[in-house]
C-alpha positions as CSV (number, residue, x, y, z in Angstrom):
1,X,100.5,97.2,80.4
2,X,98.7,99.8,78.3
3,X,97.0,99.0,75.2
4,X,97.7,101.3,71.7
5,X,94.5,102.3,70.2
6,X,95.4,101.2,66.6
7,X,96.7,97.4,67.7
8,X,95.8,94.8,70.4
9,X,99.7,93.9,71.2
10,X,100.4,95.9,74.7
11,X,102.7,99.2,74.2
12,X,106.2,98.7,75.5
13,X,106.5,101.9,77.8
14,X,110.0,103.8,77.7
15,X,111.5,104.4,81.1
16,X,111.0,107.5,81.5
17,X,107.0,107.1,81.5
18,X,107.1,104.2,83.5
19,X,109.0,106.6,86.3
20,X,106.2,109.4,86.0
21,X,104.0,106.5,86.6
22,X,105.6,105.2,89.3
23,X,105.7,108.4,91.2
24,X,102.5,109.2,90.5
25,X,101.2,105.5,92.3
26,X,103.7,106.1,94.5
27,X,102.4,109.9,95.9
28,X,99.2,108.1,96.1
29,X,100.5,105.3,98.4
30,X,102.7,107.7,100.7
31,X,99.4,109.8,101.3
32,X,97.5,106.4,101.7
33,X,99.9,105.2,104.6
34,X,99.1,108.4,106.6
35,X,95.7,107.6,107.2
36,X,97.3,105.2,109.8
37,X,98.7,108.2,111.8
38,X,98.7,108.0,115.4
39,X,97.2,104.0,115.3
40,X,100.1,101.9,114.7
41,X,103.0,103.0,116.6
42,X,105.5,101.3,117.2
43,X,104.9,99.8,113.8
44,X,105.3,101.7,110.5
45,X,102.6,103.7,109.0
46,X,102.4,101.5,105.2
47,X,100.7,102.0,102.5
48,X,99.8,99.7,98.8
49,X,98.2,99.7,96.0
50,X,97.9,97.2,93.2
51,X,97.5,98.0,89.6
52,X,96.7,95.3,86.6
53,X,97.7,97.5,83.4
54,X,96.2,101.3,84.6
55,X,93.4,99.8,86.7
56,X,93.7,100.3,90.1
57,X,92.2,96.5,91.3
58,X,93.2,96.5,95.1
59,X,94.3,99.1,97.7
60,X,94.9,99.3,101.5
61,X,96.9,100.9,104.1
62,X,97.9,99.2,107.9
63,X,94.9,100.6,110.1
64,X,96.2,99.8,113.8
65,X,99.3,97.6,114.9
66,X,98.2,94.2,115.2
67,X,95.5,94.5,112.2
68,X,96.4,93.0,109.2
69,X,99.7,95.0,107.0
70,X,98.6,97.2,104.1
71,X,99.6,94.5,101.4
72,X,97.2,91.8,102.6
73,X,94.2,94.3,102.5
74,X,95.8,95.5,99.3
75,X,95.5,91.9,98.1
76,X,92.3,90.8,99.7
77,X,90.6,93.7,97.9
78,X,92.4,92.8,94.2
79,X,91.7,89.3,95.1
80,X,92.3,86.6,91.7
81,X,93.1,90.5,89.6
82,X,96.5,90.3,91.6
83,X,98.1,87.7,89.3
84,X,100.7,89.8,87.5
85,X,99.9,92.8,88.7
86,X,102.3,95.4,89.8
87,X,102.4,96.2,93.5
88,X,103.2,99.8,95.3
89,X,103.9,100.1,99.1
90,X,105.1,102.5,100.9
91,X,107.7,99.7,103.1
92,X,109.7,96.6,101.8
93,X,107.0,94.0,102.5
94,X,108.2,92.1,105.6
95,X,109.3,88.6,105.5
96,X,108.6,87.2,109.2
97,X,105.9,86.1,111.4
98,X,105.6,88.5,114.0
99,X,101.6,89.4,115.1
100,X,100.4,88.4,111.0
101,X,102.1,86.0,108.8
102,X,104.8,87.4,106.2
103,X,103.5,89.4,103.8
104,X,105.6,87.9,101.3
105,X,104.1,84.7,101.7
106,X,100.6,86.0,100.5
107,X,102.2,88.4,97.8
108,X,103.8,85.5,96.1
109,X,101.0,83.2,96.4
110,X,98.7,85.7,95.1
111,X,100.9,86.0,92.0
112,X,101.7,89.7,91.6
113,X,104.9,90.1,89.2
114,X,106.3,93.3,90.4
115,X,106.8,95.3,93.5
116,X,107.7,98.8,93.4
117,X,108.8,99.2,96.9
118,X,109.9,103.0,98.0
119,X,112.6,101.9,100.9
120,X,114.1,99.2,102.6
121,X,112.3,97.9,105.8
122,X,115.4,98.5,108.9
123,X,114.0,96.5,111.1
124,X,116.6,93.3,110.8
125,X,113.8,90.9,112.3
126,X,111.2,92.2,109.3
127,X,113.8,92.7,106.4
128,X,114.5,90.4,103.9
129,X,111.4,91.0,102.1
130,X,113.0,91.5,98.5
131,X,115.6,88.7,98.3
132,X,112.2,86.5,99.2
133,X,110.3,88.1,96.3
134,X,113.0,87.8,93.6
135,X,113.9,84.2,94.9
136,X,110.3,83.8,93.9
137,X,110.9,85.6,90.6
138,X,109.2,88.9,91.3
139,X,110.6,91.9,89.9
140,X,111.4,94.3,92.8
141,X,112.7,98.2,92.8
142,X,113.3,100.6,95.4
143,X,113.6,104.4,95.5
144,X,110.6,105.6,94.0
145,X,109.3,108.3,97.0
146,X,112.1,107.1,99.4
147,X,111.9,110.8,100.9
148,X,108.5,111.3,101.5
149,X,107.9,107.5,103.0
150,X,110.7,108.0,105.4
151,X,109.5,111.4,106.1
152,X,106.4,109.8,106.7
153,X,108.0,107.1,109.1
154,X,110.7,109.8,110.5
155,X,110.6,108.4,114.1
156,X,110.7,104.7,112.9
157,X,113.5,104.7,111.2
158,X,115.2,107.1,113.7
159,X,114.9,104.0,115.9
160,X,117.3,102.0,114.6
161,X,119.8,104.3,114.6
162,X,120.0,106.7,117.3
163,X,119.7,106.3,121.0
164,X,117.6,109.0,121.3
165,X,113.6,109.7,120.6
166,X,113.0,111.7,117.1
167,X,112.3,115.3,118.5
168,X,110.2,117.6,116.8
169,X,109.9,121.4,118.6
170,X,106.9,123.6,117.9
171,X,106.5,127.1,118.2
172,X,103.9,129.0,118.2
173,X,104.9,133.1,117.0
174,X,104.4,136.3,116.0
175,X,105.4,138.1,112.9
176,X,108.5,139.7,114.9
177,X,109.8,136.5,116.4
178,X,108.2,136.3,119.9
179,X,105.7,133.8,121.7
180,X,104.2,135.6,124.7
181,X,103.6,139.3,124.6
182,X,105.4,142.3,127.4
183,X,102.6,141.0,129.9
184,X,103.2,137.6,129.7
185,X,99.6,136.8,129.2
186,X,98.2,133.1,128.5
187,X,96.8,133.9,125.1
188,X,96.5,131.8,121.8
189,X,99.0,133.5,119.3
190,X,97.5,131.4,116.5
191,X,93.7,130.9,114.9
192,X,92.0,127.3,115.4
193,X,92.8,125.9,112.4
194,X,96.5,125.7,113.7
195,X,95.5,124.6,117.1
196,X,93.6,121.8,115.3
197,X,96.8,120.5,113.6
198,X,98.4,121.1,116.7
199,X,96.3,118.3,118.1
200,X,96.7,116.0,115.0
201,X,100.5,116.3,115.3
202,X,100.1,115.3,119.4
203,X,98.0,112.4,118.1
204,X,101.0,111.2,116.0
205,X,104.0,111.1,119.0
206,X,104.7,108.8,121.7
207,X,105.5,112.1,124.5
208,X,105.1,115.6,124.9
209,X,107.2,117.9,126.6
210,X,107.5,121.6,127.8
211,X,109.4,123.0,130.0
212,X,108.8,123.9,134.0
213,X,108.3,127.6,133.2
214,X,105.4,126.8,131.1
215,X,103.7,124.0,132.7
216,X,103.5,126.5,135.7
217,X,102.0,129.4,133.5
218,X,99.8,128.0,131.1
219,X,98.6,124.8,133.5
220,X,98.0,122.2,130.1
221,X,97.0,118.9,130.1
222,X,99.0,118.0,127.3
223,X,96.6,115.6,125.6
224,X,95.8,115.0,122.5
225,X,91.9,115.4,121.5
226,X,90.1,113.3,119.0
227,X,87.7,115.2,116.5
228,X,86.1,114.9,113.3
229,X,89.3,115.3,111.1
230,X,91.8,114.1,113.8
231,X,92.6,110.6,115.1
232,X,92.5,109.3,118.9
233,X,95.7,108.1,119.3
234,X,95.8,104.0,120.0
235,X,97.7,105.2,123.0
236,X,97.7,108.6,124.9
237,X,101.2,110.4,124.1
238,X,103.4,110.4,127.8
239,X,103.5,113.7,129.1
240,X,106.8,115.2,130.3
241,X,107.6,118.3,131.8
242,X,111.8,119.4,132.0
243,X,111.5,120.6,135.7
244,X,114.9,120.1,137.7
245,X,114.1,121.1,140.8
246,X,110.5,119.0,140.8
247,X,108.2,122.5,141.0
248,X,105.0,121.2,139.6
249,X,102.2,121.9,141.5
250,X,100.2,119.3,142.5
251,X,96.8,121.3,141.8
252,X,98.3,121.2,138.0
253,X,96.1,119.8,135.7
254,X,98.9,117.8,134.4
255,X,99.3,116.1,138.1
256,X,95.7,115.9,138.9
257,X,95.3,113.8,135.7
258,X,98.6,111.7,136.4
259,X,96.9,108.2,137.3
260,X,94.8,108.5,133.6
261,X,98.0,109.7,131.3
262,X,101.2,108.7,132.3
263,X,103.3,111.5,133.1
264,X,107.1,112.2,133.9
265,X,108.9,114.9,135.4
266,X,112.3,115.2,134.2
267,X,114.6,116.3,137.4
268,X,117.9,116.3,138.5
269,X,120.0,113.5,139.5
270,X,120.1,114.6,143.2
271,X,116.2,116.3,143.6
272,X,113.7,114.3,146.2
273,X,110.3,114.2,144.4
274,X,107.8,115.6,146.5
275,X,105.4,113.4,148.4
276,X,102.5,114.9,146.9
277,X,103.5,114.7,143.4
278,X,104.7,110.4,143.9
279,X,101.1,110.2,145.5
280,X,99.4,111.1,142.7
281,X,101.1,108.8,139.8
282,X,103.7,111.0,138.8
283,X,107.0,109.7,138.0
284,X,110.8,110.9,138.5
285,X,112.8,110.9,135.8
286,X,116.7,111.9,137.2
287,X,118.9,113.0,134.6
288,X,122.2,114.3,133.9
289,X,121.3,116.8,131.4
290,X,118.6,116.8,128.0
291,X,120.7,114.0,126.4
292,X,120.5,111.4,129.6
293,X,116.8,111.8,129.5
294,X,116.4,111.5,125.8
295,X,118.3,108.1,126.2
296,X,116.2,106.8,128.8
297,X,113.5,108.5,127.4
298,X,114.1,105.8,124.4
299,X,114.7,103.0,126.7
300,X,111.2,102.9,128.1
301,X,110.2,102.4,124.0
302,X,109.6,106.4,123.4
303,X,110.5,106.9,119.7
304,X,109.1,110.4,118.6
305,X,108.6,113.5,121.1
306,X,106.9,117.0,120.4
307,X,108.5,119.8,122.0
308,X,106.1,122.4,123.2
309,X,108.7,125.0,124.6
310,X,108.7,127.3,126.4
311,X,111.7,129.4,125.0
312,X,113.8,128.3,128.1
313,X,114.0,124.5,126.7
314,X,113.7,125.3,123.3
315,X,117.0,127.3,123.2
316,X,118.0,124.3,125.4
317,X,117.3,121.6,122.8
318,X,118.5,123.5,120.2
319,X,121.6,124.3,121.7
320,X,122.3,120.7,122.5
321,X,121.5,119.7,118.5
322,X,118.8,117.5,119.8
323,X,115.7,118.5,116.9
324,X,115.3,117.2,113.9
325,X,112.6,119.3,112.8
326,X,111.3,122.0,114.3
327,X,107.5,123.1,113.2
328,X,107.0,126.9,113.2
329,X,102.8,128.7,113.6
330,X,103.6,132.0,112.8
331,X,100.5,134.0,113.4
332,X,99.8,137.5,111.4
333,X,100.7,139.9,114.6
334,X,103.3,141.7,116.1
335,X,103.8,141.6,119.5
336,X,107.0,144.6,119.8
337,X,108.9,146.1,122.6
338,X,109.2,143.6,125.7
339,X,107.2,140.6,124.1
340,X,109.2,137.4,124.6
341,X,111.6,136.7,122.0
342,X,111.1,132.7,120.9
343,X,115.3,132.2,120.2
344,X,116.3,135.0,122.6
345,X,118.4,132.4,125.1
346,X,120.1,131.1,122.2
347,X,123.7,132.6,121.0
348,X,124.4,135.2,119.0
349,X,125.4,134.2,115.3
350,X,127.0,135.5,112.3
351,X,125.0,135.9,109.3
352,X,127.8,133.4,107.5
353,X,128.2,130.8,110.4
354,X,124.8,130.5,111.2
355,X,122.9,127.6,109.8
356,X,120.3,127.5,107.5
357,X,118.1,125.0,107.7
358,X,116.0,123.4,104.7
359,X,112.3,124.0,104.6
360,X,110.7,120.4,104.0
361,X,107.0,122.3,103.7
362,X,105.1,125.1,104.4
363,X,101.3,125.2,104.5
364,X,99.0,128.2,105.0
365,X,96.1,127.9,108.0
366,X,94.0,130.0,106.9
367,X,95.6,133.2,108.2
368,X,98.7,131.6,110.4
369,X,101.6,130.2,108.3
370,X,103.3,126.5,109.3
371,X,106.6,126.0,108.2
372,X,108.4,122.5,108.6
373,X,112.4,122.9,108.9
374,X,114.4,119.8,108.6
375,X,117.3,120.7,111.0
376,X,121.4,120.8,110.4
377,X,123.5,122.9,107.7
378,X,121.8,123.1,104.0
């Protein structure tokens, strides 16, 4: 509690204040918990921080799966400053005993008296969490920064209720809409900055994917590359290329690395994969269509994929209503007459009956613009 200046009793805080409070700790936590990204797939990225009164005594965010969950650092750091302190954390604290102890366990031991929780944990084998607290007569809330922790945790919670992989497409464009120019030229549209967060979003998915079309012109490798501001994933991202008629080359860069990164080529039910291509570690994927590959895409444990285009199987995935955010670089230039139009194989709308799509945020790269759309009707 705070203290007035004019009397040693504590204040009694209207609710209101506490709230701005709350969301202020709770912004902090959120941004905390992201320090995890691309570590501690398949578990959530978490985030806490204890507070006696307005001192922060303790704070800590899950570094890796299998290290120790952000509340026991949390508590470890506020160590005997946790009795009846408030706690924030980005997740319901979990109540089993799956790789570490429950963290409720430690968090009423340690004798905290409130825990300002921003959602609810899905995961029926780690929820529970809250009914163990208040048992134990701990005051505990939820809701405060629901939307940014499960924003946060997008592909997590996405797998436990879809049977699909969380599927984010990125597109790299000009001012006038297109991604390759009349020549069809390999050239980058956008500045390094972009191409740096590029990599940090790679770092944070379980695949990548483009499409045949583009594996064969631009030859990637599809990893993602550690550097001073971006993590090394715990595990390399599974790279995928969409390529029905198994075309690959096996010179590719993507094949030639095959045995180091596992990669999949997506094909049709009825295609032979090449000898060459099986040789050299790559694996057959036969599918129907995009959805049968997303849902055994999420049977072998992939929960998130980034979408790298081209614009072949990005009007494909769109058309199918298979993104749920799609990230747009749109670089300063304009590309004109003949350049490749980004949405061009998509249908033609009506300014009334197309949808609109809500911007979660936008963020300037110095002198390219990204834009994150959350996808579906406004």
């Amino acid at each position: 509690m705070l203290s007035s200046p004019d009397s040693d009793e504590p204040d009694v805080l209207d609710e209101e204040t506490v709230a701005e409070i709350d969301a202020s700790r709770m912004a902090s936590v959120v941004d905390l918990a992201s320090r995890g990204w691309g570590r501690t797939a398949p578990n959530p990225m978490v985030g806490s921080e204890i507070f006696a009164g307005d001192e922060m005594v303790g704070s800590g965010y899950h570094r890796e799966a299998g290290g120790r969950h952000a509340e026991i650092v949390a508590l470890n750091e506020a160590g005997v400053q946790a009795a009846g302190a408030t706690m924030y954390v980005s997740l319901e604290p979990c109540n089993h005993h799956g790789r570490t102890p429950p963290c409720t366990d430690a968090i009423i031991a340690a004798g905290i008296s409130r825990v300002v929780a921003a959602t609810r944990d899905p995961n029926p084998a780690a929820g529970g969490g809250a009914e163990r607290l208040r048992a134990a007569g701990i005051a505990v809330e939820f809701g405060c920064g629901e939307v940014e922790a499960r924003e946060l945790n997008a592909p997590f919670f996405n797998s436990f209720e879809s049977d699909r992989p969380w599927v984010t497409l990125k597109l790299a464009l000009s001012l006038d809409g297109a991604i390759a120019g009349a020549e069809r030229k390999r050239e980058w549209l956008t500045g390094p900055p972009a191409r740096r967060y590029v990599q940090y979003m790679r770092a944070g998915t379980d695949a990548i994917a483009v499409g045949i079309e583009t594996a064969i012109a631009d030859d990637p490798e599809l990893t993602a590359k550690g550097t001073d501001q971006n993590p090394v994933p715990r595990v390399p991202p599974v790279r995928i290329v969409f390529d029905t008629s198994a075309r690959l080359s096996s010179q590719s860069r993507l094949v030639q690395t095959a045995r180091d990164i596992p990669t999949l080529l997506v094909t049709a039910a009825t295609t032979k994969m090449p000898a060459g291509l099986a040789s050299a570690g790559v694996e057959a994927l036969p599918a129907k269509d995009i959805g049968d590959a997303l849902r055994k895409l999420r049977l072998r444990g992939i929960t998130s994929l980034l979408v790298e285009g081209g614009a072949g199987l990005a009007a494909a995935f769109l058309a199918g209503d298979f993104v749920d955010r799609l990230v747009i670089f749109q670089a300063p230039l304009i590309l004109g007459q003949g350049a490749l139009g980004a949405f061009s194989g998509i249908a033609s709308q009506t300014v009334e009956r197309a949808p609109r799509f809500r911007v979660i945020r936008s963020h300037q790269l110095v002198d390219d613009i990204m834009t994150i759309y959350a996808m579906g009707r406004v």
